[in-house]
N, CA, C and O of each residue as an XYZ file, in Angstrom:
624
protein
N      17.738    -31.272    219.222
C      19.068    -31.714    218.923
C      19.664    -32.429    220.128
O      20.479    -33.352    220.125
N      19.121    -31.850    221.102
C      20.057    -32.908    222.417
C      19.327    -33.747    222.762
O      19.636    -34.280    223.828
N      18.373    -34.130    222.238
C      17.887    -35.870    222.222
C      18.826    -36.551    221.330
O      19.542    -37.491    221.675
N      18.778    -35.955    220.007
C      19.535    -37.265    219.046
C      20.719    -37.025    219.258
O      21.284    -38.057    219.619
N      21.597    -35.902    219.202
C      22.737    -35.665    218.935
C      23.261    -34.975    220.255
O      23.402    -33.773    220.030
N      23.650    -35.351    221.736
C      24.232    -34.729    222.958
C      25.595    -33.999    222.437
O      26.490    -34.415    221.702
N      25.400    -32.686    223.133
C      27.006    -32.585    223.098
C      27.784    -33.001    223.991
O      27.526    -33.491    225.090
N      29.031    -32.732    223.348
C      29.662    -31.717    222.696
C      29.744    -32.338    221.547
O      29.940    -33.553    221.594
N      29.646    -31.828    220.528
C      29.205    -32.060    219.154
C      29.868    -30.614    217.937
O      29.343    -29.517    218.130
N      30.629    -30.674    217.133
C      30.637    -29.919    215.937
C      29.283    -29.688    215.342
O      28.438    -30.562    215.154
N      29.146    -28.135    215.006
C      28.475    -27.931    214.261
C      28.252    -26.662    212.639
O      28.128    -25.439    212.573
N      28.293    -27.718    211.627
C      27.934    -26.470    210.871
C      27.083    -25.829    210.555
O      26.213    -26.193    209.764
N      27.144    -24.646    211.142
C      25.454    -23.539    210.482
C      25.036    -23.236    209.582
O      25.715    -22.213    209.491
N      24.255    -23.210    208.456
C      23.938    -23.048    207.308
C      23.248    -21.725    206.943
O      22.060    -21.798    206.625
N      23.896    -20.433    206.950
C      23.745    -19.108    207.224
C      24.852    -18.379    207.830
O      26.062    -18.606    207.844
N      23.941    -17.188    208.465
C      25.016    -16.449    208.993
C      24.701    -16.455    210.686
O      23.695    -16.928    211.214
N      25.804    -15.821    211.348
C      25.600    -16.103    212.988
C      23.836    -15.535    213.496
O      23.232    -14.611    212.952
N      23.510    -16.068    214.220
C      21.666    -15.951    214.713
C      21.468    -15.989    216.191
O      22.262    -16.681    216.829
N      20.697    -15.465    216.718
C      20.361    -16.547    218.271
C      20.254    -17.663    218.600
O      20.296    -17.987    219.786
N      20.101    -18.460    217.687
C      19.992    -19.631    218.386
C      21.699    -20.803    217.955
O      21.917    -21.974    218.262
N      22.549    -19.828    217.188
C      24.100    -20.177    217.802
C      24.495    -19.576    218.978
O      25.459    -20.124    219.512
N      23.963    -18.451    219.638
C      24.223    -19.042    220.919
C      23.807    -20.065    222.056
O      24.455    -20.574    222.970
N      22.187    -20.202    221.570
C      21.737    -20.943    222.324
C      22.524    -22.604    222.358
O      22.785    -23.175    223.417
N      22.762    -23.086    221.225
C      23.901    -24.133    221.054
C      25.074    -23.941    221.871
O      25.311    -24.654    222.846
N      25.873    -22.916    221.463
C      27.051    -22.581    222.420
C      26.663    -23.094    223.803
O      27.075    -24.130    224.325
N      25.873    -22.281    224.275
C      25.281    -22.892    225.883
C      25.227    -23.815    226.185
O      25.626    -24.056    227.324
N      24.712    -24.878    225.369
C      24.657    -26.284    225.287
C      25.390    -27.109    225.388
O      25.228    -28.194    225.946
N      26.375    -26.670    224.818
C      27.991    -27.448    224.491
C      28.632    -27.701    222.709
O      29.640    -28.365    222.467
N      27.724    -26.961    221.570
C      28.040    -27.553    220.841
C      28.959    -26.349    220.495
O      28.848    -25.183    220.873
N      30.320    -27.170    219.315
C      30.999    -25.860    218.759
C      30.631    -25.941    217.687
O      30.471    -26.957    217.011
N      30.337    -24.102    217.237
C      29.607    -23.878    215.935
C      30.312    -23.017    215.225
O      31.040    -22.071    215.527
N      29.808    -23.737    213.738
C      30.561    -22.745    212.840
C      29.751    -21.932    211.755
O      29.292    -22.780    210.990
N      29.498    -21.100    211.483
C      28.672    -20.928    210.585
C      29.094    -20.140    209.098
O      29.794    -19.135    209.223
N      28.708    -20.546    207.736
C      28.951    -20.143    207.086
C      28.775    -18.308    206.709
O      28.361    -17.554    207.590
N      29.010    -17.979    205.836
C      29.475    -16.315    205.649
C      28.353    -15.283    205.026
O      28.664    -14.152    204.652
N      27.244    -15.712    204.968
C      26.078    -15.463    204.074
C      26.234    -15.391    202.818
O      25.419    -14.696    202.211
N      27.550    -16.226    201.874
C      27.459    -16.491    200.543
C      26.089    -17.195    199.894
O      25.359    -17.970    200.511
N      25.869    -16.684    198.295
C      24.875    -17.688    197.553
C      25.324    -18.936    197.716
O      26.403    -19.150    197.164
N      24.838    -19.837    198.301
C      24.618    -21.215    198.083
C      24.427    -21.778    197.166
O      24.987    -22.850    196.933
N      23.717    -21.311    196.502
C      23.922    -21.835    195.236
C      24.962    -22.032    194.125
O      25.185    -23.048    193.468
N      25.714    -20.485    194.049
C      26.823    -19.960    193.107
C      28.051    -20.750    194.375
O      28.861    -21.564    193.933
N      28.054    -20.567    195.180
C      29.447    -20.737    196.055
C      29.248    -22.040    197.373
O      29.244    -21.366    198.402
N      29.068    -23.727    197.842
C      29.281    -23.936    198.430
C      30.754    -24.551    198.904
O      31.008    -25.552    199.575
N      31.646    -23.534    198.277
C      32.835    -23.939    199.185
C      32.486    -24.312    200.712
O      32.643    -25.473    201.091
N      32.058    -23.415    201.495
C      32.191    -23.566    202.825
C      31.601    -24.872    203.299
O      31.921    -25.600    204.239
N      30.643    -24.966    202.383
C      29.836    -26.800    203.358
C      30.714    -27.773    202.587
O      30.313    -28.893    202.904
N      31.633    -27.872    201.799
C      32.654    -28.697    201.337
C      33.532    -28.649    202.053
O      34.051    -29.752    202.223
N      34.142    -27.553    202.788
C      36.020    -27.512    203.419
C      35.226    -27.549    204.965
O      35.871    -26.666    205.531
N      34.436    -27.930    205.767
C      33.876    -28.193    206.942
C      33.304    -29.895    207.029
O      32.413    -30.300    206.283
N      33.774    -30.503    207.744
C      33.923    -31.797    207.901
C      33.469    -31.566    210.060
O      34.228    -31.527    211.029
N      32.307    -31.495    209.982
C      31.592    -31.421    211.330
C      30.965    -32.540    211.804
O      30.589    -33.336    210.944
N      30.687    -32.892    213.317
C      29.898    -33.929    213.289
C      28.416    -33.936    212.724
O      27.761    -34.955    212.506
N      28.006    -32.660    212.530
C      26.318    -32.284    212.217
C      26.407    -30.882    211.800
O      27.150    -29.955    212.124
N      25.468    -30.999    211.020
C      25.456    -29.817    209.593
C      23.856    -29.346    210.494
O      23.244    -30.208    211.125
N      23.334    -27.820    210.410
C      22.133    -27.666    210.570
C      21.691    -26.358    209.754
O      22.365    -25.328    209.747
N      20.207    -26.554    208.913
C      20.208    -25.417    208.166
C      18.568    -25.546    208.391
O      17.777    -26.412    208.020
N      18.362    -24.166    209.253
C      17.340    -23.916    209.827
C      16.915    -22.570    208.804
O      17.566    -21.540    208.630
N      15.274    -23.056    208.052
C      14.733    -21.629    207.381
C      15.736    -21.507    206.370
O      15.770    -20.311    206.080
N      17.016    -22.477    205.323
C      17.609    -21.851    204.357
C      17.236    -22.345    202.998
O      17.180    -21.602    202.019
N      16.901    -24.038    202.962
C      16.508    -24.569    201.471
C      15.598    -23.979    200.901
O      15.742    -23.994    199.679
N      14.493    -23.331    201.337
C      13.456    -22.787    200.515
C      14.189    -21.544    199.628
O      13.729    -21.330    198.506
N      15.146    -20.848    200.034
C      15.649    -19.504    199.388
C      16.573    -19.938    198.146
O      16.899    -19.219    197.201
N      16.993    -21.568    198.413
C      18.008    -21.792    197.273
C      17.266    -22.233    195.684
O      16.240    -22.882    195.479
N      17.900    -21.817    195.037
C      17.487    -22.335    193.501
C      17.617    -24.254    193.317
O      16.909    -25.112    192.789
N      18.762    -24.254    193.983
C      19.169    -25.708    193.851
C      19.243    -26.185    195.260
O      20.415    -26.233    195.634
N      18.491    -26.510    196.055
C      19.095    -27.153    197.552
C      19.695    -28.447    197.147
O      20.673    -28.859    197.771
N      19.160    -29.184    196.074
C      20.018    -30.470    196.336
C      21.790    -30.553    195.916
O      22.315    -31.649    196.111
N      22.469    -29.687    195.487
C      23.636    -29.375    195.068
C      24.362    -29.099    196.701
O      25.459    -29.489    197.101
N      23.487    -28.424    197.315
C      24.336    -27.893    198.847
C      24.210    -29.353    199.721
O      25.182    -29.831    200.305
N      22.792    -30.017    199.718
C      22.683    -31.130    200.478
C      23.235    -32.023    200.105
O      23.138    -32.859    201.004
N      24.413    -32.867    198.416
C      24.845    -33.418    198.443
C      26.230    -33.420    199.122
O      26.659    -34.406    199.722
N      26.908    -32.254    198.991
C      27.582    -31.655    199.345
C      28.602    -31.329    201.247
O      29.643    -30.954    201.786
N      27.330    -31.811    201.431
C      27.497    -31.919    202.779
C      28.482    -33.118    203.720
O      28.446    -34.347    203.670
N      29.184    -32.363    204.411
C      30.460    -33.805    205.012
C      30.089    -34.850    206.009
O      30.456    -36.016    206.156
N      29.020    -33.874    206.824
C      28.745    -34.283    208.047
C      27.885    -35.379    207.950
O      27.110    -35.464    206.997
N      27.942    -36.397    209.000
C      27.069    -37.466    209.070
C      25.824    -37.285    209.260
O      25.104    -37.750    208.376
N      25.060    -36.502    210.551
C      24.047    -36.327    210.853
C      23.740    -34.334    210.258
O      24.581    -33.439    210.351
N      22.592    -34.225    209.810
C      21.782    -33.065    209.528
C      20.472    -32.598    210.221
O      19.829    -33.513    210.736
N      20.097    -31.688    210.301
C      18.835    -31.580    211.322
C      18.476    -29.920    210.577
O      18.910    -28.878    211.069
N      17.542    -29.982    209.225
C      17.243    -29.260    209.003
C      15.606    -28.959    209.022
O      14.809    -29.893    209.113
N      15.057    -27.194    208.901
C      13.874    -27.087    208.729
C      13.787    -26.338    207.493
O      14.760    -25.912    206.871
N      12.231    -26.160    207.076
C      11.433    -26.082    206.413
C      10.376    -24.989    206.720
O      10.110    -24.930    207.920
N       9.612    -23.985    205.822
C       8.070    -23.704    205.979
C       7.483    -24.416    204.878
O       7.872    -24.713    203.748
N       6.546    -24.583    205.468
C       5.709    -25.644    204.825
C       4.819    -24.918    203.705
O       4.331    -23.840    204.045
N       4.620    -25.262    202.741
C       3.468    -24.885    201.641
C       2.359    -24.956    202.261
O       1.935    -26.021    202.711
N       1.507    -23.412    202.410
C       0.042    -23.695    202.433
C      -1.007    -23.018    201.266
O      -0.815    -22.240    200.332
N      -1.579    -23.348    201.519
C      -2.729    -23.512    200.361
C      -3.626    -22.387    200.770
O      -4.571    -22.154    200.016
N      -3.476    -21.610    201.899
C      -4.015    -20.119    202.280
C      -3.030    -19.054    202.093
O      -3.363    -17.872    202.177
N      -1.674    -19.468    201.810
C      -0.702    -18.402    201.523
C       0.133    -17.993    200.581
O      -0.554    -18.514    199.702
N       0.889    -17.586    200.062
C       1.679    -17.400    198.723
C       2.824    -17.186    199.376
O       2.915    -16.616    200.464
N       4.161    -17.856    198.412
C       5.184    -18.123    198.445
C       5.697    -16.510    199.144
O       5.029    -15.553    198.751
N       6.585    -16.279    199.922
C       7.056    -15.136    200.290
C       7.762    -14.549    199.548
O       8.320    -15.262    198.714
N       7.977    -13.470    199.512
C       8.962    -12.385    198.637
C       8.769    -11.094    199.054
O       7.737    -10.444    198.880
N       9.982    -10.646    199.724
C      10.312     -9.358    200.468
C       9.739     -8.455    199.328
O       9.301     -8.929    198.281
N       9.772     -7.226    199.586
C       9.746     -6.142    198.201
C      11.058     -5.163    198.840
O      11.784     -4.660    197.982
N      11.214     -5.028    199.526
C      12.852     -4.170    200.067
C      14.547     -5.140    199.886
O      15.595     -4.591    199.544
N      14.369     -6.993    200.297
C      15.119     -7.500    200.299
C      15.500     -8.409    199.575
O      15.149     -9.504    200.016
N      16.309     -8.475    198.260
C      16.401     -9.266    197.430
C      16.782    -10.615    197.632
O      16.460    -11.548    196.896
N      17.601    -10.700    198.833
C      17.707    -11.791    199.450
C      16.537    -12.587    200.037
O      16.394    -13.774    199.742
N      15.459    -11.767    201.100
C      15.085    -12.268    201.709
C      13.330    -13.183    200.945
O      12.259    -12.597    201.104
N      13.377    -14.439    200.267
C      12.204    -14.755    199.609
C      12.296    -15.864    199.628
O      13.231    -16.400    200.222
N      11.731    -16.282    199.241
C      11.316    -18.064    198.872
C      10.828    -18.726    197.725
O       9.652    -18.826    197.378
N      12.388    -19.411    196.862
C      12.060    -20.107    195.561
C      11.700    -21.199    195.553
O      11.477    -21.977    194.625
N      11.578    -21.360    197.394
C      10.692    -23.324    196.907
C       9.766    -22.930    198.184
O      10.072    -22.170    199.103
N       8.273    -23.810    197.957
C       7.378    -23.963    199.226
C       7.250    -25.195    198.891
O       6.892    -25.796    197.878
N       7.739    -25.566    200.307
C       7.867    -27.636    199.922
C       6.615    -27.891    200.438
O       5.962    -27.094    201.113
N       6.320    -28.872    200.156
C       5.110    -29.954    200.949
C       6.133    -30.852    201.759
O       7.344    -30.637    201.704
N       5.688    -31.666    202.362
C       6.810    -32.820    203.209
C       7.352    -33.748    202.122
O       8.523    -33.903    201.775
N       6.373    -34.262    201.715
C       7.464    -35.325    200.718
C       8.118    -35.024    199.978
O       8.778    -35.914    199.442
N       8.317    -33.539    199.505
C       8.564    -33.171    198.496
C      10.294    -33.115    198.719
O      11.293    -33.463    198.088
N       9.938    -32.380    200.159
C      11.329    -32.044    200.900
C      12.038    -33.372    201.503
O      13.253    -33.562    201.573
N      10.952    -34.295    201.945
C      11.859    -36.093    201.910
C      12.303    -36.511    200.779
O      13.210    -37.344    200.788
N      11.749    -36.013    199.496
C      12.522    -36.673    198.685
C      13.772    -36.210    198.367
O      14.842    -36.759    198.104
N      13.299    -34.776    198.471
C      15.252    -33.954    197.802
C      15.982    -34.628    198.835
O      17.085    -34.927    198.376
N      15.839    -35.068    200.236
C      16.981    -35.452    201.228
C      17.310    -37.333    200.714
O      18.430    -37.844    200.728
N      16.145    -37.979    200.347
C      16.574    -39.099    199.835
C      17.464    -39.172    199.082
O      18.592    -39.635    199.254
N      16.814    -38.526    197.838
C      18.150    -38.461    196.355
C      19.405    -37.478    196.708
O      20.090    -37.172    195.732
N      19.724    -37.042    197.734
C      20.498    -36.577    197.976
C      21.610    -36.746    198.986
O      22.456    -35.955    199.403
N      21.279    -38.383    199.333
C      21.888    -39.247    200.290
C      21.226    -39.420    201.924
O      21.666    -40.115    202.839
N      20.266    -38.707    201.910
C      20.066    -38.618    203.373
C      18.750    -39.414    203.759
O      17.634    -39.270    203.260
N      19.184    -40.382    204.873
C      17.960    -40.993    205.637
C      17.208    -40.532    206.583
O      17.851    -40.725    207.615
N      16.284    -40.065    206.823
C      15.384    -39.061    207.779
C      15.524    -40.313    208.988
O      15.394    -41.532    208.879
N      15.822    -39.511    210.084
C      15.636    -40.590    210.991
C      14.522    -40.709    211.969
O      14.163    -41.755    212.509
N      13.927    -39.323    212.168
C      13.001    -38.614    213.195
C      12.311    -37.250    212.162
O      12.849    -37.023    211.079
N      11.514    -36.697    212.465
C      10.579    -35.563    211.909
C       9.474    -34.724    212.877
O       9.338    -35.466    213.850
N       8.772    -33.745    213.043
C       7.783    -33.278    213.193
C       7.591    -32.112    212.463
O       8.493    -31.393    212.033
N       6.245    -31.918    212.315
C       5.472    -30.643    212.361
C       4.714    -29.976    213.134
O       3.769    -30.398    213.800
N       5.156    -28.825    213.049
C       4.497    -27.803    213.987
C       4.092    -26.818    213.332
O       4.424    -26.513    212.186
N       2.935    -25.969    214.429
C       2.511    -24.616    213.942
C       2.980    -23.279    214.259
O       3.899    -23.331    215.076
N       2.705    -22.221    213.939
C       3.195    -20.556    214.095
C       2.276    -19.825    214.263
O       2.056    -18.783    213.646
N       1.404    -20.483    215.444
C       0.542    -18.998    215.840
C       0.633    -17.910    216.048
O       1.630    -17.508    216.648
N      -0.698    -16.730    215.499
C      -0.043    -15.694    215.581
C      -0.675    -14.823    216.134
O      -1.750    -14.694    215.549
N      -0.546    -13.908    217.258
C      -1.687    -13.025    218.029
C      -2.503    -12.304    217.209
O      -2.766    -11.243    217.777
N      -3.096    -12.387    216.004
C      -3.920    -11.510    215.467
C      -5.135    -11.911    215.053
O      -5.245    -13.137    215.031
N      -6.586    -10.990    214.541
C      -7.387    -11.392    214.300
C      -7.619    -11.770    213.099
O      -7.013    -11.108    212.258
N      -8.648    -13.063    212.483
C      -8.485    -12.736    211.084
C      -8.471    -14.272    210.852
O      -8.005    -15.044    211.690
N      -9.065    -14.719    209.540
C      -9.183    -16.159    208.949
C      -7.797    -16.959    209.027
O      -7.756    -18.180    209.182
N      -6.562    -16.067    208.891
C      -5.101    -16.870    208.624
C      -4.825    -16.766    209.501
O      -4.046    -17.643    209.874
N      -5.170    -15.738    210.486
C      -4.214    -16.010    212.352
C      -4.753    -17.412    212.283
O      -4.028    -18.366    212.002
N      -6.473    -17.560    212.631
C      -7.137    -18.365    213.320
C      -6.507    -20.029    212.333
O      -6.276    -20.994    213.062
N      -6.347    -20.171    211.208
C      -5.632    -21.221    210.359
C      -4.479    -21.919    210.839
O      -4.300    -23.131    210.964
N      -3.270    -20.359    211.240
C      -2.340    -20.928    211.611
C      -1.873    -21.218    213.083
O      -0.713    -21.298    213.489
N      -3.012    -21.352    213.770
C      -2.929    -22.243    214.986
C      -3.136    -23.438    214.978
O      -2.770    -24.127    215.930
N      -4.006    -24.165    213.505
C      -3.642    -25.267    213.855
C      -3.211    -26.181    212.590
O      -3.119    -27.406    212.517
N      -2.990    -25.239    211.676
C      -2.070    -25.896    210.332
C      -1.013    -25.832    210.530
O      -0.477    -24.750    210.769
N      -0.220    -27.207    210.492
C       1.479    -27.001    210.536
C       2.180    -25.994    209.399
O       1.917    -26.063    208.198
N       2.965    -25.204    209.895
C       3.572    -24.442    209.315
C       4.867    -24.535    208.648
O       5.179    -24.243    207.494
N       5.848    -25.203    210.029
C       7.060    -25.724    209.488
C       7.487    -27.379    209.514
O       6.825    -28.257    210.067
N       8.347    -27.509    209.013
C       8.794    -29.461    208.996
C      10.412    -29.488    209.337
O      11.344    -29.198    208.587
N      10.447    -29.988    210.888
C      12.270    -29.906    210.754
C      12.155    -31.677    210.817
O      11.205    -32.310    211.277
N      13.520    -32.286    210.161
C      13.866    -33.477    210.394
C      15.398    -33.510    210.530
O      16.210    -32.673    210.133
N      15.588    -34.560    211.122
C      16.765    -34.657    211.480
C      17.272    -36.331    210.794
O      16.609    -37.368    210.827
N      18.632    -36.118    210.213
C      18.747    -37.453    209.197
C      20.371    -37.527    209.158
O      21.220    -36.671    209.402
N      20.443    -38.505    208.867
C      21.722    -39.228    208.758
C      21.964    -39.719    207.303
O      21.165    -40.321    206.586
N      23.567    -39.233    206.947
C      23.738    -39.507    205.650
C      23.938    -41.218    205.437
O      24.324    -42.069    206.237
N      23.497    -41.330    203.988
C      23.504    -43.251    204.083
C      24.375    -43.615    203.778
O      24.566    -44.831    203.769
């Protein structure tokens, strides 16, 4: 984020408060973050927030509808991530947390397109991986299969 976007910069969080709003704070940006409402049933909050940059790290996969929240959005610039669909793993789903699961596993384009039709121009992207200290066919996979996709985009 402080390549494209330096602060001091507004920001809206797309969740609830985390570590890495403070790590922003540190930075210079001011953050706001929404209340852990359904996104889906309720985006008042990304409607009545008019920020310079919206960021929703790890949340579209949990929504039924992400493109309803991403049209929705005030801010000019966005810088969201993703886990990526793999083809060694199955979609997540807590068994204790009803919240905590995943109703979409995007591929990349899949997730460029909901941001296209949904006003947004990708301006920059990468993928990266989530290695993991253990033994075993999927540790050894996910050292070098990208795991997640953040991009960062500007509304058109």
């Amino acid at each position: 984020m402080l390549n494209h976007q330096p602060p001091p910069k507004s920001v809206l969080d797309l969740g609830v408060e985390n570590p890495f709003c403070n790590v922003m704070r540190e930075k210079g940006y001011q953050i706001t973050n929404t209340k852990g409402e359904d996104l889906d049933l309720d985006f008042s909050s990304v409607m009545d927030h008019e920020t310079d940059i919206t960021t929703a790290f790890e949340i579209f996969e949990h929504l039924v509808a992400p493109f309803n929240v991403l049209k929705e959005i005030k801010s000019k610039y966005l810088f969201a991530s993703i886990p990526l669909k793999l083809w060694f793993a199955s979609a997540y789903k807590s068994k204790t947390d009803p919240w905590d699961r995943h109703y979409h596993e995007f591929e990349d384009w899949q997730f460029d397109w909901l941001l296209e039709k949904s006003g947004w121009e990708i301006l920059d992207s990468i993928q990266f991986t989530n290695p993991v200290n253990k033994i075993g066919f999927r540790p050894l996979l996910r050292k070098f299969t990208p795991r997640y996709y953040l991009v960062y985009c500007k509304r058109k």
